[in-house]
DSSP file (Angstrom, degrees, kcal/mol; ACC not computed):
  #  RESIDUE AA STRUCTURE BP1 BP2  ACC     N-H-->O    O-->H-N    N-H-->O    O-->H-N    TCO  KAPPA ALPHA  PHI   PSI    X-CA   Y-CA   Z-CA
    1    1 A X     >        0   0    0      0, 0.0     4,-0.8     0, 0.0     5,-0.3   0.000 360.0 360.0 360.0 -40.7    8.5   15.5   -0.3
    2    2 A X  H >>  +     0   0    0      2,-0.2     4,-2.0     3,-0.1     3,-0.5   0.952 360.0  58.1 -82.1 -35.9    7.1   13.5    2.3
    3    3 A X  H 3> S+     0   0    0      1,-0.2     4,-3.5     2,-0.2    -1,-0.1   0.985 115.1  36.8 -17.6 -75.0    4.9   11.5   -0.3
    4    4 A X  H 3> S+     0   0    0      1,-0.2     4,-0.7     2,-0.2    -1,-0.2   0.653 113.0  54.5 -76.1  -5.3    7.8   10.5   -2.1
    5    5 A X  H <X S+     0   0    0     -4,-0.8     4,-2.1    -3,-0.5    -1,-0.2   0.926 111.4  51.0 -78.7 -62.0   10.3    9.9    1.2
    6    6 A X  H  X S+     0   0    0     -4,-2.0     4,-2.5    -5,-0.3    -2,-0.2   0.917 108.3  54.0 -54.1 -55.1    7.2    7.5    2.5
    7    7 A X  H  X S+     0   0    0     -4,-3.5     4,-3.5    -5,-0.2     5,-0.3   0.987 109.9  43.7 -32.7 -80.1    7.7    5.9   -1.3
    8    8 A X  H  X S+     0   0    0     -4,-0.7     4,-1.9     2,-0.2    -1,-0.2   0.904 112.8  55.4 -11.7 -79.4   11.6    5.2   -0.7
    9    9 A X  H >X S+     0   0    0     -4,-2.1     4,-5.5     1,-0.3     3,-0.8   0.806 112.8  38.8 -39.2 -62.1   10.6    4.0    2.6
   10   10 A X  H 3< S+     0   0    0     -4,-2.5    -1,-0.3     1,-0.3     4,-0.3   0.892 108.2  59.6 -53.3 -59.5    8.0    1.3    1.1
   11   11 A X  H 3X S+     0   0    0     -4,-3.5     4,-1.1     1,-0.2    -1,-0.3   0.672 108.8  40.9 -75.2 -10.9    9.8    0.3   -1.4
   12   12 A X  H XX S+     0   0    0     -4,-1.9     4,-1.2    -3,-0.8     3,-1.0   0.882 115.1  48.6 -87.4 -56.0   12.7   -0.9    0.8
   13   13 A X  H >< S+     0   0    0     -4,-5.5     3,-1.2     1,-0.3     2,-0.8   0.170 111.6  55.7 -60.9-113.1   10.4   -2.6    3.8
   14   14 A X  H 34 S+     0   0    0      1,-0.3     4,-0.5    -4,-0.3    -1,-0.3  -0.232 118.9  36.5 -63.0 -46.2    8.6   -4.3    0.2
   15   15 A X  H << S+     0   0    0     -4,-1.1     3,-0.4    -3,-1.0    -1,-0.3   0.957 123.6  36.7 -45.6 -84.5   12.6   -5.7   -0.7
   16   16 A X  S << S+     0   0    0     -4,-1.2    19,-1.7    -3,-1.2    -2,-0.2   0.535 122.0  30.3 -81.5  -0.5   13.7   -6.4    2.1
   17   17 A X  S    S+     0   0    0     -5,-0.3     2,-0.3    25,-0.2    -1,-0.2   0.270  89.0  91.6-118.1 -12.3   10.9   -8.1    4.4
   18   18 A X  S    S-     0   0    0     -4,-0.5     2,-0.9    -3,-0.4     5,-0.1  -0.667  86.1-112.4-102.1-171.9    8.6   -9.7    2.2
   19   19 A X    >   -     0   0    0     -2,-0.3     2,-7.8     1,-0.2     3,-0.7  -0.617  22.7-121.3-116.5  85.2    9.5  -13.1    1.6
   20   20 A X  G >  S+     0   0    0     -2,-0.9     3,-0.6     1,-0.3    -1,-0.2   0.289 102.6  76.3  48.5 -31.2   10.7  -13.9   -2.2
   21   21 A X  G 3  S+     0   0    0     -2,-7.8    -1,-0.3     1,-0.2    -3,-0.0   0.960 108.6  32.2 -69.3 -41.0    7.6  -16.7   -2.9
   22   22 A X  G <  S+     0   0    0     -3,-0.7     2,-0.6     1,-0.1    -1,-0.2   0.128  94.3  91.2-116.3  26.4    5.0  -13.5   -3.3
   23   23 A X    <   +     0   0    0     -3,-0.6     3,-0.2     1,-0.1    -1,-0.1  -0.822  41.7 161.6-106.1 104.8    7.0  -10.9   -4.6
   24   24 A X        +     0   0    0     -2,-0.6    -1,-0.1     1,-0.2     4,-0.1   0.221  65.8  59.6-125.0  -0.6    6.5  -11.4   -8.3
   25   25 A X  S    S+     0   0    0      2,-0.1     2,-0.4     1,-0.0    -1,-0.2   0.235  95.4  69.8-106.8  16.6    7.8   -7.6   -9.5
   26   26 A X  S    S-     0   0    0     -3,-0.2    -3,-0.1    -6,-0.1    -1,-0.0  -0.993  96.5-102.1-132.8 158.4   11.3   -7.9   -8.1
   27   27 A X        -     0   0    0     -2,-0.4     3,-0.4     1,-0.1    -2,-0.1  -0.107  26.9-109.0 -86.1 170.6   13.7  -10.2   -9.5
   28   28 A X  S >  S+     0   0    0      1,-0.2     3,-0.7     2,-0.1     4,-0.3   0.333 107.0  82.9-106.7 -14.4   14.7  -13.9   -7.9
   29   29 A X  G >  S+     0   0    0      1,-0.2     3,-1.7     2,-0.1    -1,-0.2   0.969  85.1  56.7 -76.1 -57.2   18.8  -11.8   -6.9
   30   30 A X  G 3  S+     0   0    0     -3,-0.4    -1,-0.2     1,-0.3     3,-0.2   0.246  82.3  79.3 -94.5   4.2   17.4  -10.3   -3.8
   31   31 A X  G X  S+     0   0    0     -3,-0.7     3,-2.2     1,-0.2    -1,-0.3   0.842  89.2  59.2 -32.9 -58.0   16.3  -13.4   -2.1
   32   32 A X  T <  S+     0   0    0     -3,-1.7    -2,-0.2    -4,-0.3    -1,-0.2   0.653 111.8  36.4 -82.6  16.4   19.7  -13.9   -1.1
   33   33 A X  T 3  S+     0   0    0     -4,-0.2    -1,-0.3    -3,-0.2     2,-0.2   0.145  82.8 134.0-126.6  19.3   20.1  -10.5    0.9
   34   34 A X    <   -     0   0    0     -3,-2.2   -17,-0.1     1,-0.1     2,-0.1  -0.418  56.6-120.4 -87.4 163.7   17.0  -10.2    2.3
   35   35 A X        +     0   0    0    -19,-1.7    -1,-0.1    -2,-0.2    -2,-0.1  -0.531  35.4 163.9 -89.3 151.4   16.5   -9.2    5.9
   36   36 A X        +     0   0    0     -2,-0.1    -1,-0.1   -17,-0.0   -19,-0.1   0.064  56.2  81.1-154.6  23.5   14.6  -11.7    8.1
   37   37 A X        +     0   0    0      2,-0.0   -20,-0.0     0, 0.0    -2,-0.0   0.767  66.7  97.1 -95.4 -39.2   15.2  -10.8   11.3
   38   38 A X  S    S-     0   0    0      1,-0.1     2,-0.0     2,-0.1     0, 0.0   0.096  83.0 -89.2 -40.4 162.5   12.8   -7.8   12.0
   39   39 A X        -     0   0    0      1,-0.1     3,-0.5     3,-0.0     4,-0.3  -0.211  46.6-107.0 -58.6 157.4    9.4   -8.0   13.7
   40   40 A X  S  > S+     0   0    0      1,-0.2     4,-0.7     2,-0.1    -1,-0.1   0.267 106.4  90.5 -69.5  11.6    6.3   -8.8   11.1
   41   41 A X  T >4 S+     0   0    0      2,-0.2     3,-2.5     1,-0.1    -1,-0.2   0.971  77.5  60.4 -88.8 -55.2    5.2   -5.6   11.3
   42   42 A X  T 34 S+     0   0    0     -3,-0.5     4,-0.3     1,-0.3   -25,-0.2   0.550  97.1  63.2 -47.2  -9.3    7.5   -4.8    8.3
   43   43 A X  T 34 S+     0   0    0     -4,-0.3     3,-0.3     2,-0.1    -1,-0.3   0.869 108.6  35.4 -49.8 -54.4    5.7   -7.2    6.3
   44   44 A X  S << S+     0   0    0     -3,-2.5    -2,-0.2    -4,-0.7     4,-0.2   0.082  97.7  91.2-125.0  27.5    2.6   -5.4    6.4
   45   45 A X  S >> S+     0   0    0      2,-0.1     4,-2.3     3,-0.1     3,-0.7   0.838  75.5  64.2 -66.6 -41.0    4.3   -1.7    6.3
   46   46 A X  H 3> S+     0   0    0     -4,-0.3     4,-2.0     2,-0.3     5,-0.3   0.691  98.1  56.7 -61.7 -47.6    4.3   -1.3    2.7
   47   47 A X  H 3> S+     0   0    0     -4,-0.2     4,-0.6     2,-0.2     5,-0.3   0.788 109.4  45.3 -59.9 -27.0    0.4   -1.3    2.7
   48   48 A X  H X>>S+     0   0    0     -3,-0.7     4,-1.1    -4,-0.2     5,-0.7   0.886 115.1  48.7 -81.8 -53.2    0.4    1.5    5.1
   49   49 A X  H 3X5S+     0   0    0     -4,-2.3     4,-1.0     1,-0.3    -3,-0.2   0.750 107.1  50.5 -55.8 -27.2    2.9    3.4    3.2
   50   50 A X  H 3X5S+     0   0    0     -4,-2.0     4,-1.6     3,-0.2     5,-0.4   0.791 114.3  47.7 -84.1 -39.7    1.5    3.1   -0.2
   51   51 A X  H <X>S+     0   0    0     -3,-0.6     4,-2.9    -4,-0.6     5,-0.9   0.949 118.2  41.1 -55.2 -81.2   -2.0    4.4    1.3
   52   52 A X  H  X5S+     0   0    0     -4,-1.1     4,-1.4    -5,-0.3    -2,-0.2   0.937 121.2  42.4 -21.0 -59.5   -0.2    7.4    3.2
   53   53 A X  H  X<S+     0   0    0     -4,-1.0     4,-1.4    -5,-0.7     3,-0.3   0.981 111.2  47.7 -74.3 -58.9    2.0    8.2    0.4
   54   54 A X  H  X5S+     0   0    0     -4,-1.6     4,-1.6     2,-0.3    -2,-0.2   0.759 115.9  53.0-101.3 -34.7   -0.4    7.9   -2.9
   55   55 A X  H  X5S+     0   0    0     -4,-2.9     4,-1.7    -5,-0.4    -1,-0.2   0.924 120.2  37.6 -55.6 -43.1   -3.5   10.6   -0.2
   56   56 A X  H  X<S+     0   0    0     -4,-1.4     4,-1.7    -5,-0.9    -2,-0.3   0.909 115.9  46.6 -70.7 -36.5   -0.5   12.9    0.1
   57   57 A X  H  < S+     0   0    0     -4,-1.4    -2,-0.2     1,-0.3    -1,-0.2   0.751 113.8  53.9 -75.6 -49.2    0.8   12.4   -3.3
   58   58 A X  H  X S+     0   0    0     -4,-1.6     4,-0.6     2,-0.2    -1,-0.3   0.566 112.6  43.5 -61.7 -52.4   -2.9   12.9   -4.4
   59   59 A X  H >X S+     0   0    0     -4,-1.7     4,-3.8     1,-0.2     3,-2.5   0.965  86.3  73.1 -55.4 -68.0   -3.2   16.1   -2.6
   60   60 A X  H 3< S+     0   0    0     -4,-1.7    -1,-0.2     1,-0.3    -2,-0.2   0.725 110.2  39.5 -42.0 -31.6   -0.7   17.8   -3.0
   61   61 A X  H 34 S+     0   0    0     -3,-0.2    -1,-0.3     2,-0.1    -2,-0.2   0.635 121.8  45.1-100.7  -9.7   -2.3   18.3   -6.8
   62   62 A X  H << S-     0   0    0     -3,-2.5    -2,-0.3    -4,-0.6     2,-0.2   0.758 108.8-117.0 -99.9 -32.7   -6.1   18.5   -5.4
   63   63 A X     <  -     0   0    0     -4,-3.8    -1,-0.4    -5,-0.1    -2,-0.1  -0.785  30.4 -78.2  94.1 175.2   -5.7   20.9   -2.3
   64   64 A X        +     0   0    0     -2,-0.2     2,-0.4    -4,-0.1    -1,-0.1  -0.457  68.4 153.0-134.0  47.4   -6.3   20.5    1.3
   65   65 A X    >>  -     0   0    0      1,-0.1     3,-4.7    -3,-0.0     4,-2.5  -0.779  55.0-126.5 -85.3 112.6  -10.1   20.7    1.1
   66   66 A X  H 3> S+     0   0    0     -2,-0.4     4,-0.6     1,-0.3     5,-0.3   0.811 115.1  50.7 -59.8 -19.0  -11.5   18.8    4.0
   67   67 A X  H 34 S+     0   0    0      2,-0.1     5,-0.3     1,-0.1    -1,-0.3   0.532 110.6  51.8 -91.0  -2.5  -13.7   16.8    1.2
   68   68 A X  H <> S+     0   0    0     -3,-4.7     4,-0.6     3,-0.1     5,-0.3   0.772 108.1  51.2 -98.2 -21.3  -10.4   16.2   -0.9
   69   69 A X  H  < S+     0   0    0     -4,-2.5     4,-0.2     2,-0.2    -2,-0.1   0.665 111.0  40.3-104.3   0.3   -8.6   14.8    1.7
   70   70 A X  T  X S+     0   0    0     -4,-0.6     4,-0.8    -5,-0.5     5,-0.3   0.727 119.8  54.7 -92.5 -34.3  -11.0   12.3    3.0
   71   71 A X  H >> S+     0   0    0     -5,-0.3     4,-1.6     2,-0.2     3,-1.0   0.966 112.5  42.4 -52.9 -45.9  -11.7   11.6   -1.1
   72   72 A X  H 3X>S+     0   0    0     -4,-0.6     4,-3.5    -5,-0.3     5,-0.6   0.993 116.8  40.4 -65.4 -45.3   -8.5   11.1   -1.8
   73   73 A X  H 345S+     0   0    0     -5,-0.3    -1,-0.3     1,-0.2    -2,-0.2   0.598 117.1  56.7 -73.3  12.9   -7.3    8.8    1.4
   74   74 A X  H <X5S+     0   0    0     -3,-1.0     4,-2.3    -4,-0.8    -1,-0.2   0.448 108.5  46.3 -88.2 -42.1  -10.9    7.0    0.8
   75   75 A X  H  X5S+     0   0    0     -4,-1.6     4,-2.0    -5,-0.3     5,-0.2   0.949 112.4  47.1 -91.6 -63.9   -9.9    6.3   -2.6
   76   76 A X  H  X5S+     0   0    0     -4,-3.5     4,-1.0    -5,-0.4    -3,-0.2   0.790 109.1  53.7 -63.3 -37.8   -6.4    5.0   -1.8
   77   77 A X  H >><S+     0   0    0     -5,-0.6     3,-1.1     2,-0.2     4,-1.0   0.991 111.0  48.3 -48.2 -62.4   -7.7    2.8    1.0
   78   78 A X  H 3X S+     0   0    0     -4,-2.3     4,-1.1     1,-0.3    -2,-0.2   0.678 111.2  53.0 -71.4  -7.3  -10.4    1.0   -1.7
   79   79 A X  H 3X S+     0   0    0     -4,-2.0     4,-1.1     2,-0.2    -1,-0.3   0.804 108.9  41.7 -85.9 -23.1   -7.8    0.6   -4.0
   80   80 A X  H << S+     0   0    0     -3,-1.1    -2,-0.2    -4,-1.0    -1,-0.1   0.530 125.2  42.3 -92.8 -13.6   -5.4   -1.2   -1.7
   81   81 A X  H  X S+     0   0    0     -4,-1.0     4,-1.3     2,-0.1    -2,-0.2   0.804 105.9  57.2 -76.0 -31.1   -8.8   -3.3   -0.4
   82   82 A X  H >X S+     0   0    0     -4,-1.1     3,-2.3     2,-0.2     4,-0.7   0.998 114.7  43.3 -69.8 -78.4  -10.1   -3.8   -3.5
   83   83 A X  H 3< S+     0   0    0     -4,-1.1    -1,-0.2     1,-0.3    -2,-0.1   0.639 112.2  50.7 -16.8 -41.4   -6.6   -5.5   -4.0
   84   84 A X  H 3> S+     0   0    0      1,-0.2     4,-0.8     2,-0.2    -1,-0.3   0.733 108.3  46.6 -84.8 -23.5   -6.3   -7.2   -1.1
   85   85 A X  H << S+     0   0    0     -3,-2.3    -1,-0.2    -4,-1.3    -2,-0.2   0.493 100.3  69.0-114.5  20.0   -9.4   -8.9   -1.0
   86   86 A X  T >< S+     0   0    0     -4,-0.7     3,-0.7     2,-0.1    -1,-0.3   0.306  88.7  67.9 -57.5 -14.4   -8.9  -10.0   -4.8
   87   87 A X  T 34 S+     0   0    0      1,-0.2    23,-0.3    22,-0.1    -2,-0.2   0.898  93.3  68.7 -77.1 -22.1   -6.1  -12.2   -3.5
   88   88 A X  T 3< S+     0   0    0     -4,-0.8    -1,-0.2    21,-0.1    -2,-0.1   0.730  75.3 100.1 -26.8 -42.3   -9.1  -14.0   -1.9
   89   89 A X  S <  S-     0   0    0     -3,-0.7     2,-0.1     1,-0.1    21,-0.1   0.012  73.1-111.3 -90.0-173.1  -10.7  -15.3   -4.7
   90   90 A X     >  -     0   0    0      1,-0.0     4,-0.6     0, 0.0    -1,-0.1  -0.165  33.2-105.3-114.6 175.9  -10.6  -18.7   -5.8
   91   91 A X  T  4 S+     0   0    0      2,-0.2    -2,-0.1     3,-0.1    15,-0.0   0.431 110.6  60.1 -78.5  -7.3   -8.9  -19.7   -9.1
   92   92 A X  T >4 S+     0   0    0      1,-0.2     3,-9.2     2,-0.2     4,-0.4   0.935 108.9  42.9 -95.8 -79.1  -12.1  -20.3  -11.2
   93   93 A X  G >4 S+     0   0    0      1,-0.3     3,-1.2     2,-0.2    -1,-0.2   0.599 108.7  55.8 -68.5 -26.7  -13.2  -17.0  -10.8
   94   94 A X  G >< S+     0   0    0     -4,-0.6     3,-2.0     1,-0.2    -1,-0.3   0.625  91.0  74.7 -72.6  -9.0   -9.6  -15.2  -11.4
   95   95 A X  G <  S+     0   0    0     -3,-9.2    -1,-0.2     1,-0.2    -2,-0.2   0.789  94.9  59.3 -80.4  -0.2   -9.4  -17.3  -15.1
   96   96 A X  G <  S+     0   0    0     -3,-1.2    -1,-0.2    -4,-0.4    -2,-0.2  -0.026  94.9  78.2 -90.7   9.7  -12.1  -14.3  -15.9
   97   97 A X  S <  S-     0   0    0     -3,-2.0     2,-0.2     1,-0.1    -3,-0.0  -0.409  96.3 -81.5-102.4-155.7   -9.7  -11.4  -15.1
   98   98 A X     >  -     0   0    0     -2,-0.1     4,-2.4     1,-0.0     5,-0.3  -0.486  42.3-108.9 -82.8 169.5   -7.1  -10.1  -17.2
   99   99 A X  H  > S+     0   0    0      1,-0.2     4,-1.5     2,-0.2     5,-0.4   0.968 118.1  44.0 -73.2 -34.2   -3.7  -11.8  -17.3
  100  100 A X  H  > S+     0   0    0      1,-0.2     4,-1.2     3,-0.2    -1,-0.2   0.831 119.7  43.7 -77.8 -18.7   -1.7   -9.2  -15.4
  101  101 A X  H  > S+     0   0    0      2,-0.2     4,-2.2     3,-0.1     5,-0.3   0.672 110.6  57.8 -57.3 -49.7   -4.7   -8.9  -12.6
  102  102 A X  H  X S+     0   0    0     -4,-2.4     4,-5.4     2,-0.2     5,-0.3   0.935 114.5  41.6 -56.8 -79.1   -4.9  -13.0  -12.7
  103  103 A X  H  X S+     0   0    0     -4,-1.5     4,-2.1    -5,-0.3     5,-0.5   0.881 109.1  50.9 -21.1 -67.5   -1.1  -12.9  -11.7
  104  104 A X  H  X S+     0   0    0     -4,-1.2     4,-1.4    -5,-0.4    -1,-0.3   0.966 118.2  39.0 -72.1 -34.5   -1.0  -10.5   -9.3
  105  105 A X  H  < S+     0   0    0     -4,-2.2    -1,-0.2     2,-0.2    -2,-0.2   0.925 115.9  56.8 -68.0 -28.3   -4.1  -12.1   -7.2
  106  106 A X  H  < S+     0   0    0     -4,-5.4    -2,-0.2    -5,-0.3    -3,-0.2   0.981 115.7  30.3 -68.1 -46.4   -2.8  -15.5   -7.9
  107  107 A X  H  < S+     0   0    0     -4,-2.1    -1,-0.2    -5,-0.3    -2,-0.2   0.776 102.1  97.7 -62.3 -29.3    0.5  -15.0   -6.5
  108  108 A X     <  -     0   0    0     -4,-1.4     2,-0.5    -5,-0.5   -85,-0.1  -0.085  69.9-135.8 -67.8 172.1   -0.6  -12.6   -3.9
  109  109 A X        -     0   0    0    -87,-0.1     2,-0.2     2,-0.0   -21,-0.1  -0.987  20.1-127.9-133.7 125.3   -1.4  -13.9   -0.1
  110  110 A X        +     0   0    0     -2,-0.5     2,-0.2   -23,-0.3   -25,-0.1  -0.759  38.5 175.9 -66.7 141.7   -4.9  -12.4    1.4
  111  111 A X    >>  -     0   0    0     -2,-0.2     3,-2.4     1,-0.0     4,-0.9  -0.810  20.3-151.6-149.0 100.5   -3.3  -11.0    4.9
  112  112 A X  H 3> S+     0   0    0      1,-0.3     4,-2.5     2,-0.2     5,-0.1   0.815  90.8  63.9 -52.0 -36.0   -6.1   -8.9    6.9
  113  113 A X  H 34 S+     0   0    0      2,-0.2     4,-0.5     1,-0.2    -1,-0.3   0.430  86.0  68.8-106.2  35.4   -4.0   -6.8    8.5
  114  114 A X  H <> S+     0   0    0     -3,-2.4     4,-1.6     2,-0.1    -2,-0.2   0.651  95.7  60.4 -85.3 -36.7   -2.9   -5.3    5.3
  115  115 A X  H  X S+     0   0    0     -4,-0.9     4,-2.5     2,-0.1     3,-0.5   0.983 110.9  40.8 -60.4 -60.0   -6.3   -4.2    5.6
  116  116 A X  H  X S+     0   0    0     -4,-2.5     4,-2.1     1,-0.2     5,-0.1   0.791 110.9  49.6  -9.0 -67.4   -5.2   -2.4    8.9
  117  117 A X  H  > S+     0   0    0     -4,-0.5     4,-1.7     2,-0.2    -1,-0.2   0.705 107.5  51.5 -70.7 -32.3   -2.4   -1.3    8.2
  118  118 A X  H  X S+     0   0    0     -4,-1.6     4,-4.4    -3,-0.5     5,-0.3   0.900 114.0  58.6 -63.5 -42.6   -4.0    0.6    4.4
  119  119 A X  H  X S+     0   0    0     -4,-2.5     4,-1.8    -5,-0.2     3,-0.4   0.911 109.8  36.4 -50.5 -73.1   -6.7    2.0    7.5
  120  120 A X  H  X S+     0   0    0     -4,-2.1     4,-6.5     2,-0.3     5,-0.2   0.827 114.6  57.6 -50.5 -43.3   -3.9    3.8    9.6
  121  121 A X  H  X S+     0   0    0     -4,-1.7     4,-4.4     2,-0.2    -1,-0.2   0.993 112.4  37.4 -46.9 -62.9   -2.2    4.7    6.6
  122  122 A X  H  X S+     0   0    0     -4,-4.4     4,-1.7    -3,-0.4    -2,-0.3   0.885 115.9  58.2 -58.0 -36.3   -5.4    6.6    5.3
  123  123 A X  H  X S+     0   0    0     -4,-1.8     4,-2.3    -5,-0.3    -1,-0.2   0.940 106.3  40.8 -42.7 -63.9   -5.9    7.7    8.6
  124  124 A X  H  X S+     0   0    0     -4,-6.5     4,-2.1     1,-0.2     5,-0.2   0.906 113.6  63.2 -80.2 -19.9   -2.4    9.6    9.4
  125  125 A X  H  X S+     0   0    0     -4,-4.4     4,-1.7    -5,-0.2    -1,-0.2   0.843 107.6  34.1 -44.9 -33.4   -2.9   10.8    6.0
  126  126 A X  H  X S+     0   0    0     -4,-1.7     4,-4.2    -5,-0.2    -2,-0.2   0.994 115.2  56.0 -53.0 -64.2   -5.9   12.6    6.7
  127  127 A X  H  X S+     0   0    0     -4,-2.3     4,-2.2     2,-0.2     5,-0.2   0.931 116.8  40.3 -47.6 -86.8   -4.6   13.5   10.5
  128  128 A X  H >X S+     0   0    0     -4,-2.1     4,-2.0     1,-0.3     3,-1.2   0.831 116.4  57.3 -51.9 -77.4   -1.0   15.3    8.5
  129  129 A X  H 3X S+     0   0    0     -4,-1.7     4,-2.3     1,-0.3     5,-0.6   0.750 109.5  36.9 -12.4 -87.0   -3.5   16.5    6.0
  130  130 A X  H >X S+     0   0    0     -4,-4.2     4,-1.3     1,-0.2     3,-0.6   0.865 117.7  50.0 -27.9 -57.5   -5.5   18.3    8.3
  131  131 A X  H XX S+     0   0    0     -4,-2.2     4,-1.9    -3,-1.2     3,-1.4   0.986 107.8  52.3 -72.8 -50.8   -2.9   19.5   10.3
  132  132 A X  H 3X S+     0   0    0     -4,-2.0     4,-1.6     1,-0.3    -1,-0.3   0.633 110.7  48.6 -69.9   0.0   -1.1   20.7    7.7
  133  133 A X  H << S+     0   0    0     -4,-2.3     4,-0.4    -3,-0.6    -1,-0.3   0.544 110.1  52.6 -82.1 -24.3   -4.1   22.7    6.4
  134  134 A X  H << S+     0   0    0     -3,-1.4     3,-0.3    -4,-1.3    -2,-0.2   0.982 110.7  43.1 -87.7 -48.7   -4.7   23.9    9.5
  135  135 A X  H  < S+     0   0    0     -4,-1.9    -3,-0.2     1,-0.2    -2,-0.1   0.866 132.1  21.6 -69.6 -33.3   -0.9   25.4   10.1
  136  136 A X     <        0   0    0     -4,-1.6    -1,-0.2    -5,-0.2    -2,-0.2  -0.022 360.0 360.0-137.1  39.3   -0.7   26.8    6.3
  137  137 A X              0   0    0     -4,-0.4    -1,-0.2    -3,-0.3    -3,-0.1   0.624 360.0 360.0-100.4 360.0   -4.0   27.4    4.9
């Protein structure tokens, strides 16, 4: 429940706060009703949330095994770095991916604290993990 609440969550800050040039899965309509008033920190919420959410998500079908829940939020971190630091690359090397992988890096902005923000994510996943292993395991 909290997995999928955190999901919700993401996918509105992802709508409304990032700015229309590098969001290339939501349609060109929700430009004109997007929020732009907030702090930047909702910019680079959606990387913590997708980390958070996908450990929990991820659990919840492994167990609360102190080595499943550092695999899993470990895993969900390098998959949202692994991402992030493919927006890096240059254009020559991206004409050697696949097309929907070329796309998403080309359009994408490297933003380092997206890397942050996936860390804290995996982090209070662990932290809720834990605690919640500890109150009902």
């Amino acid at each position: 429940m909290i997995s999928g609440s955190s999901l919700v969550l993401g996918l509105f800050c992802y709508v409304l706060f990032r700015p229309e040039q590098i969001v290339w899965l939501l349609p060109d309509w929700r430009a004109s009703w997007q929020l732009r008033v907030l702090p930047h920190l909702f910019y680079n919420l959606p990387a913590l949330i997708h980390v958070f959410a996908f450990s929990l998500l991820s659990l919840a079908f492994l167990g609360l095994s102190n080595q499943k829940i550092w695999l899993a939020s470990s895993f969900w971190f390098l998959v949202n770095l692994i991402f992030e630091l493919g927006q890096a690359l240059n254009d020559e090397v991206l004409m050697n991916f696949p097309s929907f992988l070329k796309r998403y890096f080309l359009y994408g902005t490297f933003d380092v604290n997206d890397i942050i923000f996936a860390a804290v994510g995996a982090g209070l996943a662990i932290w809720l993990s834990l605690f919640m292993r500890g109150k009902y395991g």
